[in-house]
SEBADREN-581119 format. One record per residue (C-alpha): residue in three letters; x negated, y, z. Coordinates in Angstrom, 1 decimal, decimal comma. Layout:
REM SEBADREN-581119
ALA X Y Z
...
This chain:
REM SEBADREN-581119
UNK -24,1 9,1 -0,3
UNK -20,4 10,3 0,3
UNK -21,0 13,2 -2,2
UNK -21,9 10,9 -5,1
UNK -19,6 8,5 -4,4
UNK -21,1 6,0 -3,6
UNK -19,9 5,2 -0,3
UNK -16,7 6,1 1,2
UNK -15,0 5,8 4,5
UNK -11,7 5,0 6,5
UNK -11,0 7,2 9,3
UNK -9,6 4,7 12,5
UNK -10,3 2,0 9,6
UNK -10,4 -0,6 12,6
UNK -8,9 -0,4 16,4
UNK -9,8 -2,3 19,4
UNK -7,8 -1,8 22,6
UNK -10,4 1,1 23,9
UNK -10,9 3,0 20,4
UNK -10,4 3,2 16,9
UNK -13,9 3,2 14,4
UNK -14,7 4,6 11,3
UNK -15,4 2,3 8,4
UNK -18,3 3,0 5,5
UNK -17,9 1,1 2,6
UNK -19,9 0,8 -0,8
UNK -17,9 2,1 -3,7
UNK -18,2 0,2 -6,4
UNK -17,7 0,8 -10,7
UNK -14,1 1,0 -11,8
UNK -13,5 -2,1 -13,9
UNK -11,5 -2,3 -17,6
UNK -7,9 -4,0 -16,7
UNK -9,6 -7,1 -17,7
UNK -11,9 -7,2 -14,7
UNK -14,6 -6,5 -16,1
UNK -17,0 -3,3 -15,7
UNK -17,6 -1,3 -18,7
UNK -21,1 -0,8 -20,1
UNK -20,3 3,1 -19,8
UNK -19,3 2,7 -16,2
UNK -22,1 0,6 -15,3
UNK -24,6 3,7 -16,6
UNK -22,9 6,4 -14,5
UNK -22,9 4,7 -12,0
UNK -26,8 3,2 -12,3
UNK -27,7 6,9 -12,7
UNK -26,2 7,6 -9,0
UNK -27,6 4,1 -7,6
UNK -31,3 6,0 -9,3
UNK -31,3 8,8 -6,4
UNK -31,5 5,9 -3,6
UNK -33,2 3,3 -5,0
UNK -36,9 4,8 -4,4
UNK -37,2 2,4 -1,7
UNK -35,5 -1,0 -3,8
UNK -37,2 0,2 -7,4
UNK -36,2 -3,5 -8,4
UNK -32,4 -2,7 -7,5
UNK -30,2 -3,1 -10,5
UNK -26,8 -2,2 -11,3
UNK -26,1 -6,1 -11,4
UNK -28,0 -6,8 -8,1
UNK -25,7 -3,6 -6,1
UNK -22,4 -5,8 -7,6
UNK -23,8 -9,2 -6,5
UNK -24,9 -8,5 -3,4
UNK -21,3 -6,5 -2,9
UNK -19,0 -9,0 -3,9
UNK -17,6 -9,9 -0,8
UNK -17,2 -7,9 2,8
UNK -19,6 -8,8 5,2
UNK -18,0 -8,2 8,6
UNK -19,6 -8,5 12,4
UNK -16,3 -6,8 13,9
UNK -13,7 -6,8 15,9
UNK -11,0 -5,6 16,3
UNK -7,6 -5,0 14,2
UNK -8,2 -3,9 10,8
UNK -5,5 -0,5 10,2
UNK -3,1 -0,3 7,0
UNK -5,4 2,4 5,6
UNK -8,3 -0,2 6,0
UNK -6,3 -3,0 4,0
UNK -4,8 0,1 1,6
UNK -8,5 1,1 0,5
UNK -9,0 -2,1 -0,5
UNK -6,0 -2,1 -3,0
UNK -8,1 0,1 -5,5
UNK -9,2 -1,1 -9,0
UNK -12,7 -1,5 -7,6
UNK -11,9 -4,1 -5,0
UNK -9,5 -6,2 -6,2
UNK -12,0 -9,2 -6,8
UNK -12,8 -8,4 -3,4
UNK -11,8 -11,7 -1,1
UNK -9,8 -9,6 1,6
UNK -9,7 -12,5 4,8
UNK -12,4 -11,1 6,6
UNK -10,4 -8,0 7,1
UNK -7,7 -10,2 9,1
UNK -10,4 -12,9 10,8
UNK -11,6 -10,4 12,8
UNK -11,9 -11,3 16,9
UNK -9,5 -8,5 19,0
UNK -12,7 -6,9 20,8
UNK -16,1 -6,4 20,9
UNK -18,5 -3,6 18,9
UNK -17,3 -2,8 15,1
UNK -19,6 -2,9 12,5
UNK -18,9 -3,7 8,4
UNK -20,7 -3,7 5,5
UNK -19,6 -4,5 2,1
């Protein structure tokens, strides 16, 4: 899913005391300066959702954005600069950023987006 894009990752994306953690997060369509996602961009990137979606036939282009609006986080830890940074492309910036600094100082690390 890296090699079509369609998740990405940030090395040491959060710390704890003990260890640093990779982060995986969904990519998501570039959207028109406006905000909103291009009909062309929304077919490019259905055609990649089309490879993964054997098991969710019902998954939509709309559905992946909905249910990828907002990150989902059951971390801790400190989130890292190049955490926060990946979050300043195009793609995220309706993305509500505070569970990135709610985030308890230990425990296991796990996000979703």
């Amino acid at each position: 899913m890296v090699k079509c894009e369609l998740i990405d990752y940030v090395r040491r994306g959060l710390k704890t005391s003990r260890r640093s953690t990779t982060v995986y997060i969904k990519r998501l369509p570039v959207p028109e300066p406006d905000g909103e996602i291009d009909d062309d961009h929304k077919v490019v990137f259905s055609e990649k959702l089309k490879e993964f979606s054997s098991h969710h036939p019902e998954l939509t282009i709309n559905e992946y954005l909905k249910a990828n609006s907002i990150i989902a986080l059951d971390a801790a830890g400190v989130a890292t600069d190049d955490l926060v940074n990946f979050f300043t492309l195009p793609e995220y910036m309706k993305i509500e950023l505070s569970p990135l600094y709610d985030l308890k100082e230990t425990g296991d690390l796990f996000c979703e987006l």
